[in-house]
C-alpha positions in Angstrom: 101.0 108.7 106.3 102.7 107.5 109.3 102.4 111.0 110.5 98.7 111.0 110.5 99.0 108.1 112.9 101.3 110.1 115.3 99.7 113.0 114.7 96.3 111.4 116.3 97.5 109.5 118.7 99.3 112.7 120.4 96.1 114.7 120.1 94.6 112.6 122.4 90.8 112.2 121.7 88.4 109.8 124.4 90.2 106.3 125.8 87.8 104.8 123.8 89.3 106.2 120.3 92.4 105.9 121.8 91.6 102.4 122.6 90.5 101.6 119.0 93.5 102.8 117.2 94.4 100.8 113.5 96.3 97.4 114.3 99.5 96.8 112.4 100.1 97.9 108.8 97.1 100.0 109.2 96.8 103.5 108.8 94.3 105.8 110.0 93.8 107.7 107.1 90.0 109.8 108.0 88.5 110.1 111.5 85.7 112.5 111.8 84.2 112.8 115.5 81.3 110.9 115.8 81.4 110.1 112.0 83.3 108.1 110.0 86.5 106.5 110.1 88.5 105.3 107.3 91.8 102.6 107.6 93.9 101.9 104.7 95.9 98.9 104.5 100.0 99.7 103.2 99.7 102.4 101.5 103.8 102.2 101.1 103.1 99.0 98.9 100.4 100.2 97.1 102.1 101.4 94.1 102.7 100.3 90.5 106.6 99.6 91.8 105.9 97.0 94.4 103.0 95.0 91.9 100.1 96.5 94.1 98.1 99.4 92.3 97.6 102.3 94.1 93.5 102.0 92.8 93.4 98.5 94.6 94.6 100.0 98.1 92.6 97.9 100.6 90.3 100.3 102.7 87.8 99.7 105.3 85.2 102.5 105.8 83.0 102.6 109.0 80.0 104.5 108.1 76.4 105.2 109.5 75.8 106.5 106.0 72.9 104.8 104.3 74.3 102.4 101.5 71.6 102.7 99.0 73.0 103.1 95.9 71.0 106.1 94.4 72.1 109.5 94.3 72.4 111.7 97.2 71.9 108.3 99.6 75.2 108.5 101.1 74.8 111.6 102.4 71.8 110.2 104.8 72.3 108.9 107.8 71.3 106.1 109.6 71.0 104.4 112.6 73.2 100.8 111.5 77.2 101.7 111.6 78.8 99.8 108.4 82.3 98.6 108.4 83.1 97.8 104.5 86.3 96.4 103.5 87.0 97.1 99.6 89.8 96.2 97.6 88.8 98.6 94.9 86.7 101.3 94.3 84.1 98.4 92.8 85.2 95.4 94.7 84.0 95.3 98.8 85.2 91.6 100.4 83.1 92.3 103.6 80.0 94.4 104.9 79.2 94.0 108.4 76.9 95.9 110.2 76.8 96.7 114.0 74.4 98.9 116.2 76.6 101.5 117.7 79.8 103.0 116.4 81.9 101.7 119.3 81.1 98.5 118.6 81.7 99.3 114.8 84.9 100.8 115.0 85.9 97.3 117.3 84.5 95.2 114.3 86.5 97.2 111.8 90.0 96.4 113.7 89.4 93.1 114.0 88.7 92.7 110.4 91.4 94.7 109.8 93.7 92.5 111.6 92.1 89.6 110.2 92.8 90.9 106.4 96.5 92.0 107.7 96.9 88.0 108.6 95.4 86.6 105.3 92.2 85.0 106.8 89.8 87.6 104.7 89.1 85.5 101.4 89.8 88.6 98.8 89.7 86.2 95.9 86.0 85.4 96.1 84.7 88.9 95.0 86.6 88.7 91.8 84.7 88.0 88.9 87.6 88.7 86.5 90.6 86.3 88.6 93.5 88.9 88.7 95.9 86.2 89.9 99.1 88.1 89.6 98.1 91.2 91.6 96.1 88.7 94.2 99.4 86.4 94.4 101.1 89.7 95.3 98.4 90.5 98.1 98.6 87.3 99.3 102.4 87.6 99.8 102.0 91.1 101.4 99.1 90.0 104.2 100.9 86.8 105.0 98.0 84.4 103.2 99.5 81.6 101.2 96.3 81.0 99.0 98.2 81.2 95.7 100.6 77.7 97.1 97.4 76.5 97.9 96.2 77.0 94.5 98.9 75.3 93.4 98.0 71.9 95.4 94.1 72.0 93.8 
């Protein structure tokens, strides 16, 4: 994956994608011109091996794709830009919403370096508490929510 990352930076593309690269321990994993973008968080941890299942890989999507949920909705566009943070194909922490993709893909690192630090609450969109897996997040982004657990 690491590669990609190279691999974009040395293409080049405007100062202004150059200037919203993925912050640390983020990859850049889909950029279409104009279009979306897609960062995954770690995908060296994500893996049955290190605790963290590869279906929970955290991923935050900006999108000016409508996010209706009937059929064929994605495919329209829109004029909002959506940066979505999910932790699972079912489970998004965050949804903000910006006018312009700029200012979207800006949004999206921040949150993304927000997340990396452990100051994104991921245990809130749980309805099913998966403490062991989110006790391993926590350790991997730096958070210390499952200590603080402890002291409740």
């Amino acid at each position: 994956m690491t590669g990609e990352d190279t691999a974009s930076e040395s293409e080049g593309g405007t100062a202004s994608e150059r200037d919203h690269g993925p912050p640390a321990g983020w990859t850049l994993w889909n950029d279409e011109p104009r279009g979306r973008r897609i960062l995954v968080f770690r995908p060296d941890v994500f893996n049955e091996r290190e605790g963290l299942p590869a279906a929970c890989l955290p991923t935050i999507m900006v999108s000016n794709r409508s996010r209706a949920r009937r059929p064929g909705a994605s495919q329209l566009p829109t004029d909002t830009w959506h940066v979505v943070l999910t932790l699972e194909p079912e489970v998004e922490a965050v949804v903000e919403s910006y006018e312009r993709r700029e200012a979207a893909l800006a949004g999206a690192n921040d949150l993304a370096r927000r997340f990396a630090a452990g100051d994104v609450d991921y245990r809130a969109p749980y309805q099913v508490p998966r403490e062991a897996y989110l006790d391993r997040l926590d350790e991997v982004t730096g958070g210390d929510r499952a200590g603080e657990a402890d002291t409740e």
